[in-house]
N, C-alpha and C positions, 0 to 999 in steps of 0.2 A: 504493500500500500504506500502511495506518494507521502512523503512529508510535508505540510504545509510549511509556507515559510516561514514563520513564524518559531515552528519547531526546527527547521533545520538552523536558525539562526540560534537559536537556545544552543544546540551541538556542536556549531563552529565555533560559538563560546567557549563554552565546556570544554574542548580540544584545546583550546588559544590558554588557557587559565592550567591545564594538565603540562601543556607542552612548551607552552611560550611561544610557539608559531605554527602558522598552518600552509601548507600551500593547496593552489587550487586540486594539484591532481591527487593529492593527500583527501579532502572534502569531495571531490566527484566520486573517488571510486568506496570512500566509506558509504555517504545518503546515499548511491547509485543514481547520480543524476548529470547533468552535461556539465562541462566546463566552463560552459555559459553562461548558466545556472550561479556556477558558484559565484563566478565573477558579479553578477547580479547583486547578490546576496550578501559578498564581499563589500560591493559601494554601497550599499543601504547601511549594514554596521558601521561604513566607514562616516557617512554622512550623518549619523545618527551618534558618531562619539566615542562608539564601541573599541574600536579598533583601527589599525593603520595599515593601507595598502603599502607593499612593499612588491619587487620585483617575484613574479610568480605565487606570491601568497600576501600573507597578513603577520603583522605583528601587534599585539598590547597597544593601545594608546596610551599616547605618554597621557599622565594622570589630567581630568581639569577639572575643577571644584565649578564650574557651569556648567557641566553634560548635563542635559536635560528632555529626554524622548518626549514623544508627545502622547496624550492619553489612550488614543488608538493604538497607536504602535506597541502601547505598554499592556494593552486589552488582550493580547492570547500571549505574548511571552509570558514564559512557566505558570500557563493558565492552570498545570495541576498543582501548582506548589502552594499559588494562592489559595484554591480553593481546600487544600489538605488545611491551610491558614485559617480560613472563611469556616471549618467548620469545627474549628478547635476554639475557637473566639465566640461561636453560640453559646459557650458555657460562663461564657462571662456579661451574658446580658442581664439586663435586672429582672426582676419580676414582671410578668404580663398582668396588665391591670394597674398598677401602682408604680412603674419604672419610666425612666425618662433615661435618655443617650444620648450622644453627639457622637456625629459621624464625620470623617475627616473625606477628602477629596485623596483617591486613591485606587487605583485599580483591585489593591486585596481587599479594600475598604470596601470596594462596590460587590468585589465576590459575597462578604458578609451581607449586602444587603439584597443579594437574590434570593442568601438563605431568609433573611428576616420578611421578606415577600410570599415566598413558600410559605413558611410556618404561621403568619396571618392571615392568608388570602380569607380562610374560613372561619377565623375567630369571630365574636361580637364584640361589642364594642367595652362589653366590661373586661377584656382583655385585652386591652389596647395598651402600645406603649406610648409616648412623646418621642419623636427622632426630631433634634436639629441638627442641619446638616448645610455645611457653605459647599457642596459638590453638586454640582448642576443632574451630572448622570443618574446618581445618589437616588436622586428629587423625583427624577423622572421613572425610575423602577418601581419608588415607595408610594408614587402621587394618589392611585389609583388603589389603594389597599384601605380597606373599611377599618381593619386594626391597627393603623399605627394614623396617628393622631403627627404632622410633617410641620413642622417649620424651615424652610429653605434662608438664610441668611442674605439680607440682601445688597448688594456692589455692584463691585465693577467681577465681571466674568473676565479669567483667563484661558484663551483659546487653546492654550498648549495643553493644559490637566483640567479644563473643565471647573476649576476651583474660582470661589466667588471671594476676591480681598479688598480690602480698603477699610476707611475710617468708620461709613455705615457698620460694616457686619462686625466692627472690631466693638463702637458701640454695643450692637444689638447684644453680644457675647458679654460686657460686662456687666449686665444687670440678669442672666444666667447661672444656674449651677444646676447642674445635673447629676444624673447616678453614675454615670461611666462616658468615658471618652473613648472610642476607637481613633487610632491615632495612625497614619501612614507616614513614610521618610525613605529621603535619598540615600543616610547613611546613617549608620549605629558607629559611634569609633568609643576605643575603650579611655582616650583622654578627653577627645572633643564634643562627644555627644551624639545627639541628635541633628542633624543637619540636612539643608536642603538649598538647591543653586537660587531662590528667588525671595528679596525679603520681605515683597508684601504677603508672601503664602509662608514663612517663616513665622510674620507676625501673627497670620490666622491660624496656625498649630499651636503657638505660646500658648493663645488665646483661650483654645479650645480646649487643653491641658488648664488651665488655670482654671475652669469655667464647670469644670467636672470632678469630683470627689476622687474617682480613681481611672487613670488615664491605661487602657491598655495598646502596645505597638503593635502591630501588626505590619512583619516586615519579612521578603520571603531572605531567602541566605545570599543573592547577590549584593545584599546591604549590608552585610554584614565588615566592620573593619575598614568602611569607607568611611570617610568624610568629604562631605560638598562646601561651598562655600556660606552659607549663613546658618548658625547653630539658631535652635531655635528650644534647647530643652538640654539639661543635663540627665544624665543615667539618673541620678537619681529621684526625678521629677515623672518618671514614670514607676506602677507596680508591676506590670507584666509583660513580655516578652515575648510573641508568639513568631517563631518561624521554621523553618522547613530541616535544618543541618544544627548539630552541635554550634556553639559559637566556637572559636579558636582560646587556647589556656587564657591570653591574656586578655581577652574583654570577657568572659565566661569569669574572672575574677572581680574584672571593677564590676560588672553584672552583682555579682554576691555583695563586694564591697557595698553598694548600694542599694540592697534589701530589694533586688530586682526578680520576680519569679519567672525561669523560662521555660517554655511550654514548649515540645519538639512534635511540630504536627508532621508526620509520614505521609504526600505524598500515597494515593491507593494506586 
């Protein structure tokens, strides 16, 4: 069966991060697909940050604290990783009938909220949660569901992640507090934090962390040990942890050092 692109771009990854270079005829004759193909596949990662064309293959890109995909693009890469994510994170919603959330702009964020679609579509309404949510996609999955009671934060919309920032939604967050925040990010590092390349969607995670009793992350393991360029939360400003791969000893330690619980969702 073909590999979408999507997926084969996940495994040219995966090879680049094992090996430290790839070339094309190395990637044709693994996916079993043309050299054409590769090379395709090759300029999309390259144009998208991932990685750097070199003669007959790819190398690492040199690091930038701005790489930044765009929400589509981010929508099936390691779509199982997320949703192994998206449904180790139902365990941490509050109460139906009496709970309220905030939901970050995020692609695992949104996996969590196809499950919270499903498991309301049938409730009544005395089982209804409160979701706020500054994520446009979010908004749009939740809008139509009899049990969950939406508030959409309102700004200015970013067309790269769909996420809604500015002074509006930073207001509307400070007169706020919820039971739990789900919380997305470009990078987990075990000195810098939480981080992400954009500071008005920086200042709407602070926000949205500050705005909720207990903030869980939800981040799959290519975040892991990165850092982007605007922190917007230290380790220890979140409780929970949820991603896909051990962390590495030394952020797995400032994790502990900051009373951080981490959840290791498998991938089915």
């Amino acid at each position: 069966m073909a590999l979408l692109a999507p997926e084969r771009h996940d495994r040219i990854l995966a090879h680049l991060r094992t090996h430290g270079t790839v070339t094309v005829q190395q990637i044709a004759e693994d996916l079993s697909v043309t050299r054409e193909t590769v090379r395709r596949d090759l300029d999309h990662l390259e144009n998208a940050g991932a990685l750097r064309r070199v003669h007959g293959g790819a190398v690492p890109a040199s690091p930038s604290s701005r790489t930044e995909t765009s929400w589509r693009d981010r929508q099936a890469s390691r779509a199982a990783q997320k949703q192994a994510i998206a449904r180790a994170a139902v365990d941490f919603l509050p109460p139906a009938g009496t709970g309220s959330l905030m939901m970050d702009a995020g692609t695992s964020t949104e996996a969590l909220a196809d499950l919270i679609a499903a498991e309301s579509r049938d409730a009544g309404p005395a089982e209804s949660r409160v979701v706020i949510t500054n994520a446009v996609p979010i908004a749009q999955k939740l809008s139509d569901v009899t049990a969950v009671d939406l508030e959409i934060l309102g700004g200015q919309v970013r067309g790269l992640t769909g996420a809604v920032v500015g002074d509006r939604a930073l207001e509307t967050l400070a007169g706020r507090q919820a039971d739990v925040a789900f919380i997305g990010t470009n990078g987990i590092d075990a000195e810098f934090g939480l981080s992400t390349p954009d500071a008005a969607e920086a200042a709407m995670k602070a926000a949205l962390i500050r705005a909720a009793r207990t903030s869980v992350l939800l981040a799959d393991s290519s975040k892991l040990g990165r850092s982007t360029l605007v922190r917007f939360a230290q380790l220890k400003e979140i409780s929970v942890l949820i991603t896909d791969a051990e962390p590495d000893p030394g952020l797995q330690d400032a994790l502990d050092a900051a009373d951080v619980t981490v959840v290791v969702a498998v991938p089915r």
